[in-house]
DSSP file (Angstrom, degrees, kcal/mol; ACC not computed):
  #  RESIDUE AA STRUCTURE BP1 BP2  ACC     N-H-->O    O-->H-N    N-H-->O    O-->H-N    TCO  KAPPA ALPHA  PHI   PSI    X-CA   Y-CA   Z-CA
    1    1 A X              0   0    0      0, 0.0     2,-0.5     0, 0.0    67,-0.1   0.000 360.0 360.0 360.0 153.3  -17.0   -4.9    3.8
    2    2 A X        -     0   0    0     66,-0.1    25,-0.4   144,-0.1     2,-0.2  -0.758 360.0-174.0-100.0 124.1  -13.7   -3.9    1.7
    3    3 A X        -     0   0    0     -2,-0.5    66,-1.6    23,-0.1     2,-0.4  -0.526  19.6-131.8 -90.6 164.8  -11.9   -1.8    3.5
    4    4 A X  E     -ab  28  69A   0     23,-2.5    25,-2.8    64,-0.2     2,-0.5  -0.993  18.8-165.7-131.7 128.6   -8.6    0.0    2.1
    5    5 A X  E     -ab  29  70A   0     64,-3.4    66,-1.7    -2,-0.4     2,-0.5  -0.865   9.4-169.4-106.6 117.3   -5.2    0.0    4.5
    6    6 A X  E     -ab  30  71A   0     23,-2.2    25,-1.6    -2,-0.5     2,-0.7  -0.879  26.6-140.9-146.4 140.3   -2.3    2.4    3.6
    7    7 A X  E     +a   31   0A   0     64,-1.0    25,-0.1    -2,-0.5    66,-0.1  -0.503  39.9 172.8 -77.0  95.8    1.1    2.7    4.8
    8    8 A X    >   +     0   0    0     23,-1.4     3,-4.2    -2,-0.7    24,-0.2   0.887  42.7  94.4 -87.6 -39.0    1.0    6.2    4.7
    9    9 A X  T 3  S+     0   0    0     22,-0.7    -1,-0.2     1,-0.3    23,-0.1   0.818 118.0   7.4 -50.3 -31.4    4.0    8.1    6.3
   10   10 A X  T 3  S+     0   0    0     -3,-0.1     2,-0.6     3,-0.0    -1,-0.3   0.125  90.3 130.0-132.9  45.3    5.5    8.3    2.6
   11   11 A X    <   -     0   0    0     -3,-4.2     3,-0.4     1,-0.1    -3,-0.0  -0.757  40.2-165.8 -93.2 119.2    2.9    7.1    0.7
   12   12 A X  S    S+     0   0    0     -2,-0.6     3,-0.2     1,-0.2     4,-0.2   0.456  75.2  69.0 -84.0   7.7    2.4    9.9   -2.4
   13   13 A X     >  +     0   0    0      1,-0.2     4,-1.7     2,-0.1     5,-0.4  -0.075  59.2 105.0 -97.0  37.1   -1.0    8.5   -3.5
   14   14 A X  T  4 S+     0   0    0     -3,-0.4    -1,-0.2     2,-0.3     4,-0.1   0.620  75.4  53.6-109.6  14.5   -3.2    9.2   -0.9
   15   15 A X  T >> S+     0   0    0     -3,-0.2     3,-2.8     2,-0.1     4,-1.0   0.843 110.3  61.1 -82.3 -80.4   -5.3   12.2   -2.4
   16   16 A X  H >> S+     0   0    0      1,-0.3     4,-1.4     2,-0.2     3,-0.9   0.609 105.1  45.7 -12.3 -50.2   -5.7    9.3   -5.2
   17   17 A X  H 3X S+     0   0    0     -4,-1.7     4,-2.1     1,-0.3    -1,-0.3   0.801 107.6  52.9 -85.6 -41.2   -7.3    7.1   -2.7
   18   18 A X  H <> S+     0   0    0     -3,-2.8     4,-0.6    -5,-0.4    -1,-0.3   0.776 109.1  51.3 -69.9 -11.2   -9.6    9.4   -1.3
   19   19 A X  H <X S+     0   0    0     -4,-1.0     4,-1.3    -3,-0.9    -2,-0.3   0.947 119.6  34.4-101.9 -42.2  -10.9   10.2   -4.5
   20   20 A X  H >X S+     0   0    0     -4,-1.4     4,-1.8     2,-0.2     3,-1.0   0.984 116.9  53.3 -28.2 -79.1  -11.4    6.5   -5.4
   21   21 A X  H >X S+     0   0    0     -4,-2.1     3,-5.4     1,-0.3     4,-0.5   0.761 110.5  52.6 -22.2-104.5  -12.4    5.5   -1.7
   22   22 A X  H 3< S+     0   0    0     -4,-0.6    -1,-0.3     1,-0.3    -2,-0.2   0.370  98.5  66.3   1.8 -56.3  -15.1    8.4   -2.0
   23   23 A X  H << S+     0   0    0     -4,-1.3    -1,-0.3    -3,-1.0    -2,-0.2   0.781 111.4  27.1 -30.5 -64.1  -16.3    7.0   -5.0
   24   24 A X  H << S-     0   0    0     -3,-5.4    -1,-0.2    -4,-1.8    -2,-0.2   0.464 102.3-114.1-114.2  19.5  -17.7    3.9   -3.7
   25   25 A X     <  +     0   0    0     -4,-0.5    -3,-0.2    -5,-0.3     2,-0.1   0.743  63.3 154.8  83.4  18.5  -18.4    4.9   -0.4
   26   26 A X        -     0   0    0     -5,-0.5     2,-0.6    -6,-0.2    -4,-0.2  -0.418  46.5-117.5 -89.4 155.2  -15.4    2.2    1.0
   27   27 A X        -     0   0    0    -25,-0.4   -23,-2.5    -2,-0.1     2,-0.5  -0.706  31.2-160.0 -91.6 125.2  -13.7    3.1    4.7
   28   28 A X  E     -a    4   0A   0     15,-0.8     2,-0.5    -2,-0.6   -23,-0.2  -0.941   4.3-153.2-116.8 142.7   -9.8    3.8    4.2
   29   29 A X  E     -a    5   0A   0    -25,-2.8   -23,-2.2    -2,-0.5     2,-0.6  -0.936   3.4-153.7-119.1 126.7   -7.6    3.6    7.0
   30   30 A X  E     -a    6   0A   0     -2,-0.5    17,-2.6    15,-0.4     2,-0.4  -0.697  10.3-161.4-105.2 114.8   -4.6    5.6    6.8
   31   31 A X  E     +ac   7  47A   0    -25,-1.6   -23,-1.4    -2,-0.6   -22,-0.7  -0.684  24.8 165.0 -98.5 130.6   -1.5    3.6    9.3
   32   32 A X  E     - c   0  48A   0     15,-2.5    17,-1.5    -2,-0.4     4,-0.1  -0.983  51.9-138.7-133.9 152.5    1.4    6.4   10.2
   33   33 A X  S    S+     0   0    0     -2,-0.4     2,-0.2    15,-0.2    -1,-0.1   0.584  96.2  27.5 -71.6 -22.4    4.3    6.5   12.8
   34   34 A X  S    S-     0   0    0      1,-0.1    13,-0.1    13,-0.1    15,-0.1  -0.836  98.1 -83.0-131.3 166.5    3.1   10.8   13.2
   35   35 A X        -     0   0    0     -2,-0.2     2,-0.2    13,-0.1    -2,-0.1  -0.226  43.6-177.9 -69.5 160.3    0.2   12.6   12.8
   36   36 A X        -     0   0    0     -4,-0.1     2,-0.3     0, 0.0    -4,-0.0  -0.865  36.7-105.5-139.4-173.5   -1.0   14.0    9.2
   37   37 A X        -     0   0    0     -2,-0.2     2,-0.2     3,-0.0     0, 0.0  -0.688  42.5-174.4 -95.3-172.2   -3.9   16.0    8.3
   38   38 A X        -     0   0    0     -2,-0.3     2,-0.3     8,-0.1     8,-0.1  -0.808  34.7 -77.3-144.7-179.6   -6.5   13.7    6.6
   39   39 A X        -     0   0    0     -2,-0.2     2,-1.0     6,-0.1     5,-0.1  -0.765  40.3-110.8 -53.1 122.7   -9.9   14.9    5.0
   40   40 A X  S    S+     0   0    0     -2,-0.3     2,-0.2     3,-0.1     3,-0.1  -0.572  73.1 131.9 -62.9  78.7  -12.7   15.7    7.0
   41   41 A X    >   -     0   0    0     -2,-1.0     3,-4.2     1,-0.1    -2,-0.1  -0.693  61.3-137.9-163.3  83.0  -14.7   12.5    5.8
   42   42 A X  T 3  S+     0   0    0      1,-0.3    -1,-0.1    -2,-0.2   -15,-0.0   0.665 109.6  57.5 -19.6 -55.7  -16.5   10.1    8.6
   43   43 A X  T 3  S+     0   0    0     -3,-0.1   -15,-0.8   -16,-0.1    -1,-0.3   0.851  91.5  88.5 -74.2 -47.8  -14.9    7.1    6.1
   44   44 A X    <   -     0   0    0     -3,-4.2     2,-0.3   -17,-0.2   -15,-0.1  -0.031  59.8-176.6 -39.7 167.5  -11.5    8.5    6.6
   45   45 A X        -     0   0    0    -18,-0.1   -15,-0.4    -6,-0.0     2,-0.3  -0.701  16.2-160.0-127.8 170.7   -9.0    7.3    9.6
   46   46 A X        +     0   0    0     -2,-0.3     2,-0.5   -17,-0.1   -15,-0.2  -0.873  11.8 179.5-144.3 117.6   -5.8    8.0   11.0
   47   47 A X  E     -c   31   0A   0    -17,-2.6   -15,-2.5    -2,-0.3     2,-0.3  -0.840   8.9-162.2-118.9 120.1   -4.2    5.7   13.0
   48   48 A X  E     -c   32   0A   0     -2,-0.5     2,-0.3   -17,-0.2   -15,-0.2  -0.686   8.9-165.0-102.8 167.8   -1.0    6.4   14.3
   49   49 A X        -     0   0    0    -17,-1.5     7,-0.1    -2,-0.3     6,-0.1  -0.857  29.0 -68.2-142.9 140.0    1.2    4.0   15.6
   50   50 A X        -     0   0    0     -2,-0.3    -1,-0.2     1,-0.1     6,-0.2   0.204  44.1-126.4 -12.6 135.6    4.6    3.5   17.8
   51   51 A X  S    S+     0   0    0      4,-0.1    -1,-0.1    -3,-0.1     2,-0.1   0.247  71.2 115.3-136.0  70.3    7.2    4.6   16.2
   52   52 A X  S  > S-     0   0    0      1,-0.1     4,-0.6     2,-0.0    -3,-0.1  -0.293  75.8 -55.4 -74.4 168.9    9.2    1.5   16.5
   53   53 A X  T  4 S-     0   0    0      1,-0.2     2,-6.9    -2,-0.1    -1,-0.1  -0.188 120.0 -12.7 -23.2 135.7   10.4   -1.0   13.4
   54   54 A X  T  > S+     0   0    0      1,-0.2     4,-2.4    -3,-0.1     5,-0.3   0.273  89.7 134.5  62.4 -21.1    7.9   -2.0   11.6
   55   55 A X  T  4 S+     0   0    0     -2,-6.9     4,-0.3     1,-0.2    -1,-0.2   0.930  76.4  57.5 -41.2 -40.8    4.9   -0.9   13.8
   56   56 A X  T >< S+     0   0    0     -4,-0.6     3,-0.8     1,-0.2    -1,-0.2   0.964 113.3  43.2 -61.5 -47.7    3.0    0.6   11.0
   57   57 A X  G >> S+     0   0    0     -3,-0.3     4,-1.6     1,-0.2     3,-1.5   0.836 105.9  59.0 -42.0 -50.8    3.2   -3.0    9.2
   58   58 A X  G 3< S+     0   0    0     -4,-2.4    -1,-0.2     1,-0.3    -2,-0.2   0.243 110.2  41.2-114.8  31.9    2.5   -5.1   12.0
   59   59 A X  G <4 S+     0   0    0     -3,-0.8    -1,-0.3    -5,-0.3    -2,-0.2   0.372 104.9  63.4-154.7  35.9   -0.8   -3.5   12.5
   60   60 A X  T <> S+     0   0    0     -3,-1.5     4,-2.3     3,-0.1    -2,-0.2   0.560 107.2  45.8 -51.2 -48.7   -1.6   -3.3    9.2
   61   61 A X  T  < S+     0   0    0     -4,-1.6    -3,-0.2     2,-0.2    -4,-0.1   0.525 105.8  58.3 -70.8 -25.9   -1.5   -6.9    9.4
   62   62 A X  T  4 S+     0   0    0      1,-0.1    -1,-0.1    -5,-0.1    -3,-0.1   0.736 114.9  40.5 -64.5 -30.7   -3.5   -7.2   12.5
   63   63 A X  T  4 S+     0   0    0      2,-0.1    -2,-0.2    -4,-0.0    -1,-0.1   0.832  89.7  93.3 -61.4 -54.9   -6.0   -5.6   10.9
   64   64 A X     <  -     0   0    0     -4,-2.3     2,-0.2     1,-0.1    22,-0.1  -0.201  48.8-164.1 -84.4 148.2   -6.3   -6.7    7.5
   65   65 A X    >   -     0   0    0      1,-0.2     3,-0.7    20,-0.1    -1,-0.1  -0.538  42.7 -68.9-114.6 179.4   -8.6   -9.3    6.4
   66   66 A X  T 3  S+     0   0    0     -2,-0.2     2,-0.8     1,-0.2    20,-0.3  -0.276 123.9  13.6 -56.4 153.3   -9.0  -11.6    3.1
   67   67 A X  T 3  S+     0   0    0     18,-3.1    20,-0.4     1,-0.1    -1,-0.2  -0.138  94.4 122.5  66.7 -38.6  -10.3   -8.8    0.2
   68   68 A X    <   -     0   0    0     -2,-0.8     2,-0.3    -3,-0.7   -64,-0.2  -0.177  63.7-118.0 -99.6 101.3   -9.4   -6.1    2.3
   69   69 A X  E     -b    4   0A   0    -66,-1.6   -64,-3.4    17,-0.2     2,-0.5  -0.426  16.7-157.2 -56.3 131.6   -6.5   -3.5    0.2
   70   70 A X  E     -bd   5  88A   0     17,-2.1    19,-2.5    -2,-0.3     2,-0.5  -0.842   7.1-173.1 -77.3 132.8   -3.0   -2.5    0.8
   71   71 A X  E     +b    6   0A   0    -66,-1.7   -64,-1.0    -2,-0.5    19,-0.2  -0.949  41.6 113.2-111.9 125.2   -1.5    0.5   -0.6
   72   72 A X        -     0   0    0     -2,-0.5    19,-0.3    17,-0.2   -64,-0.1  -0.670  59.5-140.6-148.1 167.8    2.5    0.5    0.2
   73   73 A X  S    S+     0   0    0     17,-0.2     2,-0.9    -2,-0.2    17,-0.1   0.339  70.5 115.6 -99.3  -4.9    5.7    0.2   -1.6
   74   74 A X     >  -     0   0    0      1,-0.2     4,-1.8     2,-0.1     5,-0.2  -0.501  51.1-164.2 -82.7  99.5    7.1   -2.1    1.4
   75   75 A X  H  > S+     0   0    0     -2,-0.9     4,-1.4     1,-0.2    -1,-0.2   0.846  84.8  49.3 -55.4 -35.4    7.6   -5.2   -0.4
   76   76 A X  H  > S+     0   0    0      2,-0.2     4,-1.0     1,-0.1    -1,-0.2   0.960 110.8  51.6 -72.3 -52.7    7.9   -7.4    2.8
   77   77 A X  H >> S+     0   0    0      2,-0.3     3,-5.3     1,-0.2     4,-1.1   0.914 111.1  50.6 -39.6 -81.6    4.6   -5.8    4.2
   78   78 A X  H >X S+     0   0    0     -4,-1.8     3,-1.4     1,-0.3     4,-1.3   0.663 106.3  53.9  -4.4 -80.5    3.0   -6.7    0.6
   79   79 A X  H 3X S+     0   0    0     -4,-1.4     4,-0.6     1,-0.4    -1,-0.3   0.448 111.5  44.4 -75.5 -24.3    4.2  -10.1    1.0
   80   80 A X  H << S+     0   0    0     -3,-5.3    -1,-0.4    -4,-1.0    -2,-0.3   0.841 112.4  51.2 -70.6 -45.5    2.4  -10.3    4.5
   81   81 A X  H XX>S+     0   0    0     -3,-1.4     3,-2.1    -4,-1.1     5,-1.7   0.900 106.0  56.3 -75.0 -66.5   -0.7   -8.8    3.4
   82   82 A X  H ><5S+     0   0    0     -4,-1.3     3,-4.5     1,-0.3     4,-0.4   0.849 100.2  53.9 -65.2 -50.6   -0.9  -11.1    0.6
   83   83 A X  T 3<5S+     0   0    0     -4,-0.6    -1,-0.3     1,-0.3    -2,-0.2   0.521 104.9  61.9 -95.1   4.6   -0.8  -14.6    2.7
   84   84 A X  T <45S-     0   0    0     -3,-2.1    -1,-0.3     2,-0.2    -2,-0.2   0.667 122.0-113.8 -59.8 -28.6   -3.8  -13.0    4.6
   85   85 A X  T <<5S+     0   0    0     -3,-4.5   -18,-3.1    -4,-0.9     2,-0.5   0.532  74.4 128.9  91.5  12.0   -5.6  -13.0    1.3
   86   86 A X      < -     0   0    0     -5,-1.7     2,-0.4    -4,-0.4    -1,-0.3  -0.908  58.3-118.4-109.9 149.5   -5.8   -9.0    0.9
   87   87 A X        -     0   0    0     -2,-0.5   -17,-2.1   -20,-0.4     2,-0.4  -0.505  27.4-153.8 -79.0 139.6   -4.8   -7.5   -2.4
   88   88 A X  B     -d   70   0A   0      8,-0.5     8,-0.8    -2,-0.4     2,-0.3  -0.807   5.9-161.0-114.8 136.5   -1.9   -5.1   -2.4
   89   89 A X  B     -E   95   0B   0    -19,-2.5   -17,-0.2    -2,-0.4     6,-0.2  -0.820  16.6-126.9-165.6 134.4   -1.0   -2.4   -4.7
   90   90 A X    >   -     0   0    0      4,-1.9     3,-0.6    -2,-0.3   -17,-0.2   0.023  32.0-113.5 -22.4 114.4    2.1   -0.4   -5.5
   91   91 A X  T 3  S+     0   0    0      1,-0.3    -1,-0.1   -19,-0.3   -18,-0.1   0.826 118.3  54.9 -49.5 -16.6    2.1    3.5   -5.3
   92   92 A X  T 3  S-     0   0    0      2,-0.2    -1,-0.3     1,-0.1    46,-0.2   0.894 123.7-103.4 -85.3 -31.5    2.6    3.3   -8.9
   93   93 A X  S <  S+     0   0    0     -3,-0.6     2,-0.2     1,-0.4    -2,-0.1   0.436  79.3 130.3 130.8 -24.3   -0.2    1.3   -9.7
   94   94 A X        -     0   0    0     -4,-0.1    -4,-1.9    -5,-0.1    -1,-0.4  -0.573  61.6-128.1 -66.6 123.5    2.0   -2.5  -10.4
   95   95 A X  B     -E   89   0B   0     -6,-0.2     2,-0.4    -2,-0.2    -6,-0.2  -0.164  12.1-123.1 -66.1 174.9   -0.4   -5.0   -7.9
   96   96 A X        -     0   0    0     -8,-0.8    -8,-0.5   -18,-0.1     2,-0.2  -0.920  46.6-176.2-121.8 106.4    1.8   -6.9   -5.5
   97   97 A X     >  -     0   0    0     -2,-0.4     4,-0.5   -10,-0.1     5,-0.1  -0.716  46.5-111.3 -96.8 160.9    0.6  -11.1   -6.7
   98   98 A X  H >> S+     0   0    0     -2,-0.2     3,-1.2     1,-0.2     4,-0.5   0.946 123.9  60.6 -41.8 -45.6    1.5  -14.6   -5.4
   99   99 A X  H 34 S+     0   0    0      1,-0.3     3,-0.3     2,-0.1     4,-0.2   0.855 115.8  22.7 -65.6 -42.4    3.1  -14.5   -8.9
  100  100 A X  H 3> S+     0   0    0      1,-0.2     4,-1.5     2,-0.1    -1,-0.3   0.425  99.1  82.7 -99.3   4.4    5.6  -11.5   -8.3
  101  101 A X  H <X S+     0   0    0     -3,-1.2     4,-0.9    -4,-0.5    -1,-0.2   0.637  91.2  54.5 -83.2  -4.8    6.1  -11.2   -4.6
  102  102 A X  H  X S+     0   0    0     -4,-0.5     4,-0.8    -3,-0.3    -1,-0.2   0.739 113.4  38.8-101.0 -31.7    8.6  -13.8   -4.7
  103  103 A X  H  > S+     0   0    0     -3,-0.3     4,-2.8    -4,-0.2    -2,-0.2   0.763 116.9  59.6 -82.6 -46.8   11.1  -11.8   -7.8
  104  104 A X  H  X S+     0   0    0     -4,-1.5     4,-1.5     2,-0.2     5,-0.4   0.995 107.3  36.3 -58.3 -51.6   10.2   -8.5   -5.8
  105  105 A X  H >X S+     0   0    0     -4,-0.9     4,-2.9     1,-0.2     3,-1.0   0.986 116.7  61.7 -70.9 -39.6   11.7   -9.4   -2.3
  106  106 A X  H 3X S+     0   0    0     -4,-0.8     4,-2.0     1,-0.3    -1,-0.2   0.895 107.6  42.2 -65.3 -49.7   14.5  -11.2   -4.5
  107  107 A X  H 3X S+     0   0    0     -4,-2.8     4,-1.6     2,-0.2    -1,-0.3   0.669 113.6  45.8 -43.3 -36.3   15.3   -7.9   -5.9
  108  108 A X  H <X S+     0   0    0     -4,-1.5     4,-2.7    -3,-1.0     5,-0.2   0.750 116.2  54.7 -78.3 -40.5   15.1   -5.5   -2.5
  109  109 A X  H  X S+     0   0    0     -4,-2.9     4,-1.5    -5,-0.4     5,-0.5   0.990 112.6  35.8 -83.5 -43.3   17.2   -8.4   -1.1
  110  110 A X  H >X S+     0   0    0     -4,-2.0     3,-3.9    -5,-0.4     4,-2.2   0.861 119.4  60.9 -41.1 -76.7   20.1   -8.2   -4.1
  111  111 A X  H 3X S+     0   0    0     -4,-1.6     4,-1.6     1,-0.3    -1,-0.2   0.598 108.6  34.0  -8.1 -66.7   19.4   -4.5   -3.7
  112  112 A X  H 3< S+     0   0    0     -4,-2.7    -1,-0.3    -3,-0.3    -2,-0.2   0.552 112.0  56.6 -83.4  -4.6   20.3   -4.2   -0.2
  113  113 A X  H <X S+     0   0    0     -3,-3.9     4,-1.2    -4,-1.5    -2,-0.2   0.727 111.4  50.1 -96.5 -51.5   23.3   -6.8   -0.1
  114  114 A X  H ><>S+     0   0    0     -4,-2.2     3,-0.9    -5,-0.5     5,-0.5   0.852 115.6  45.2 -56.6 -80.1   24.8   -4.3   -3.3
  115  115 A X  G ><5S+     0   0    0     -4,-1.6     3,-0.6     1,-0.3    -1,-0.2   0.576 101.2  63.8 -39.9 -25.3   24.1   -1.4   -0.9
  116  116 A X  G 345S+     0   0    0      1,-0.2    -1,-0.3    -4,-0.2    -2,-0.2   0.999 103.7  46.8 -73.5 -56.6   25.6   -3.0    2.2
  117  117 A X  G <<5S-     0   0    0     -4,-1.2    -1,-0.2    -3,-0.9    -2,-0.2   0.425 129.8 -98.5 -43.4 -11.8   29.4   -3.1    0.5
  118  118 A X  T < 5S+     0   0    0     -3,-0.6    -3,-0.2    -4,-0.3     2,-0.2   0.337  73.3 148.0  88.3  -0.6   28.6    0.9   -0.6
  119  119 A X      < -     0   0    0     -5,-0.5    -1,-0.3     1,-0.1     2,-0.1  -0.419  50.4-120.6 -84.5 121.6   27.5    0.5   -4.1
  120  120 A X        +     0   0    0     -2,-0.2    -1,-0.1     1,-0.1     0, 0.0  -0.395  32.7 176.6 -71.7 160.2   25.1    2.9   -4.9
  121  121 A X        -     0   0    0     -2,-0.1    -1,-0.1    -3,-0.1    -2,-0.1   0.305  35.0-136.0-149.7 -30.5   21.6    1.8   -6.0
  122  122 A X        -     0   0    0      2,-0.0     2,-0.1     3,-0.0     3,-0.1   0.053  30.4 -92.0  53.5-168.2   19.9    5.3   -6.4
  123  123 A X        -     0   0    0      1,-0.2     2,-0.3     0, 0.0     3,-0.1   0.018  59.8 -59.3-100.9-147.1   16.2    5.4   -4.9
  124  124 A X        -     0   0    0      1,-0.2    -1,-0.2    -2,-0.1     3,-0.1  -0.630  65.0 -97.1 -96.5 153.4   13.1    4.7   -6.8
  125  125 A X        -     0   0    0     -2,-0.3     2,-0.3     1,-0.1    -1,-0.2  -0.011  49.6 -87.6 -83.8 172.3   12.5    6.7   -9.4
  126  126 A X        -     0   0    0     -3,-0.1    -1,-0.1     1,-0.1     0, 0.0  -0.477  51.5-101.6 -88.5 143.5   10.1   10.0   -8.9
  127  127 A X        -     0   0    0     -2,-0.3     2,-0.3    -3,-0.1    -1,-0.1  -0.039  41.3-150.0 -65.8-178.7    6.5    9.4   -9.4
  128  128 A X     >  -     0   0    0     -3,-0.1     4,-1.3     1,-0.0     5,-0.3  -0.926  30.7-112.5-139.8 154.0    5.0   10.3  -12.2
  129  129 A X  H  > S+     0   0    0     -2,-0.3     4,-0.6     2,-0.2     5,-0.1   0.707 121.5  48.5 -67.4 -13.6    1.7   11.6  -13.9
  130  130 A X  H  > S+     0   0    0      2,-0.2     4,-1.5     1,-0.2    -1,-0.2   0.894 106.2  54.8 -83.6 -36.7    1.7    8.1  -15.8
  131  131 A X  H  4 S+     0   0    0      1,-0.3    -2,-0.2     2,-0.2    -1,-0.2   0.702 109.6  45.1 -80.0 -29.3    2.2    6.4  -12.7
  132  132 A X  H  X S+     0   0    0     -4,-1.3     4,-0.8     2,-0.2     5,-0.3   0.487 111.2  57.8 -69.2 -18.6   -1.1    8.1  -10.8
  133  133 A X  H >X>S+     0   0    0     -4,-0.6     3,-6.3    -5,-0.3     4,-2.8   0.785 111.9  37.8 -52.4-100.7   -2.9    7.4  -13.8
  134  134 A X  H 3<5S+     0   0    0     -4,-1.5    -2,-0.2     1,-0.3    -3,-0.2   0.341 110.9  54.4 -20.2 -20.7   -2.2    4.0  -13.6
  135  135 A X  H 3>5S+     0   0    0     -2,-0.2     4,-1.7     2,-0.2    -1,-0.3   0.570 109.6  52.1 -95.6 -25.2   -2.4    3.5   -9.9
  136  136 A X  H <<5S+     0   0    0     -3,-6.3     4,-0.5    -4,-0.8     5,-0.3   0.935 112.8  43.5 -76.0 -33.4   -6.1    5.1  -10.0
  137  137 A X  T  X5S+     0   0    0     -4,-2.8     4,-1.6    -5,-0.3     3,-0.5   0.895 109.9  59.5 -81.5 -17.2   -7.2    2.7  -12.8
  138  138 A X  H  ><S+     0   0    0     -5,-0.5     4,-1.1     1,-0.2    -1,-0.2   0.818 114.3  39.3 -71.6 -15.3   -5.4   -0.3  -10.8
  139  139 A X  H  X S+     0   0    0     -4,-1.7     4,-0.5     2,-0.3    -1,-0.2   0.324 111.2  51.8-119.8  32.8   -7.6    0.4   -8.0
  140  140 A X  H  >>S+     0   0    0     -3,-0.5     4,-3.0    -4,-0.5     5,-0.6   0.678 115.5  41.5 -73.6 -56.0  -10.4    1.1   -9.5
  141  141 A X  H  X5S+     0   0    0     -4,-1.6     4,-1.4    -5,-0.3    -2,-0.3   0.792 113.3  52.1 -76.3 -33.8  -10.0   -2.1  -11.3
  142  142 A X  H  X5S+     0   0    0     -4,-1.1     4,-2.4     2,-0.2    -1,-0.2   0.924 114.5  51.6-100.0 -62.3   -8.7   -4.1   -7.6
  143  143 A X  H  <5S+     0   0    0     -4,-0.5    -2,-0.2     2,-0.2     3,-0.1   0.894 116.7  36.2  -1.6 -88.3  -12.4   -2.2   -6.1
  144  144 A X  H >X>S+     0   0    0     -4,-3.0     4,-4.0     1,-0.3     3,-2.1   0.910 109.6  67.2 -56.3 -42.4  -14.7   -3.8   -9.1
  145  145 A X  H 3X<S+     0   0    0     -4,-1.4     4,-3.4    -5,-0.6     5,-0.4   0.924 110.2  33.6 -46.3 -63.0  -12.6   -6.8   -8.9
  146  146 A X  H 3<5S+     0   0    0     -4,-2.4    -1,-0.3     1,-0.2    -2,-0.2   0.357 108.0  55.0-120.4  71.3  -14.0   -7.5   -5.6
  147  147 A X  H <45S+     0   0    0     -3,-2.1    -1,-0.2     2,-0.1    -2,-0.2   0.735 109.3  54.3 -99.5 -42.6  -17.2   -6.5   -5.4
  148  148 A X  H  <5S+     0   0    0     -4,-4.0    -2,-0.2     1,-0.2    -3,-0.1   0.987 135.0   5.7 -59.3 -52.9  -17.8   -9.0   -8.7
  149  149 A X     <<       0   0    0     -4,-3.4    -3,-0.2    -5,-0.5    -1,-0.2   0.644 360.0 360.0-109.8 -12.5  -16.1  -12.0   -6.6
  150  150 A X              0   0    0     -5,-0.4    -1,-0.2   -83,-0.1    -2,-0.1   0.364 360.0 360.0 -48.6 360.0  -15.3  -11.1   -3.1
C-alpha cells in the first residue's frame, strides 16, 4: 500500500500532507532527528531517529519501497529514494525525476564548492503561497498517479 515518507525536521509542508494523506486514507510517516507534535490520527507516525549524519535519510531509505513517496528538499536523499523506485517531491511542489536528479545534485555540488571558498550563495528562497498550492496539486497528482499504475 502507498505509503508517504517525509524528512521532516525542516520540512514546511507537512500540515499539506496531512491534509492530502487524510484524503485518501494513505499512512504518512513523519522521519525527525527530535520529537514534534504530530496530529492525533492512527495513520500518522513519528519516528525519530539518532541524531547522527544523515540518520533521518538512511532510514528513509530502509524503509521505502518502489511507489512509496518522499517529501524532502535533500537532493542526495531524493536521488536515493528514486533508485528504489519511490517518487519524490520537493517542498515546493517540483517532483525529483530520473530526468532532473542528475542537474539537481550538479547544482548543490557547484553550490557548495562556491560556498567552500566564502562566496555567498544565499539560502533557498522562502516558501510561498504559490509554492503550497503547487506542492498540494503535485501530490495529489503523484497519489492518483499511482493508484492508476502502481
Amino acid at each position: 500500500m502507498l505509503h508517504i515518507f517525509v524528512d521532516a525536521d525542516a520540512c514546511p509542508v507537512k500540515n499539506e500532507v496531512y491534509r492530502v494523506a487524510g484524503r485518501y486514507g494513505l499512512k504518512v510517516t513523519l522521519v525527525a532527528n527530535n520529537w514534534m507534535r504530530t496530529p492525533k490520527d492512527s495513520r500518522i507516525t513519528l519516528q525519530v531517529v539518532k541524531d547522527d549524519f544523515d540518520a533521518a535519510d538512511d532510514w528513509i531509505v530502509e524503509q521505502v519501497q518502489a511507489h512509496d513517496i518522499v517529501v524532502t528538499a535533500d537532493i542526495l536523499l531524493a536521488g536515493r529514494c528514486l533508485e528504489k523506485g519511490a517518487l519524490v517531491l520537493g517542498t515546493t511542489g517540483k517532483p525529483f525525476t530520473e530526468d532532473n536528479i542528475g542537474d539537481a545534485i550538479a547544482v548543490r555540488d557547484l553550490l557548495a564548492n562556491l560556498r567552500g571558498p566564502g562566496e555567498q550563495t544565499g539560502g533557498p528562497a522562502p516558501m510561498t503561497q504559490r509554492d503550497r498550492s503547487r506542492f498540494l496539486q503535485k501530490l495529489d497528482d503523484m497519489i492518483q498517479s499511482v493508484r492508476r499504475h502502481g
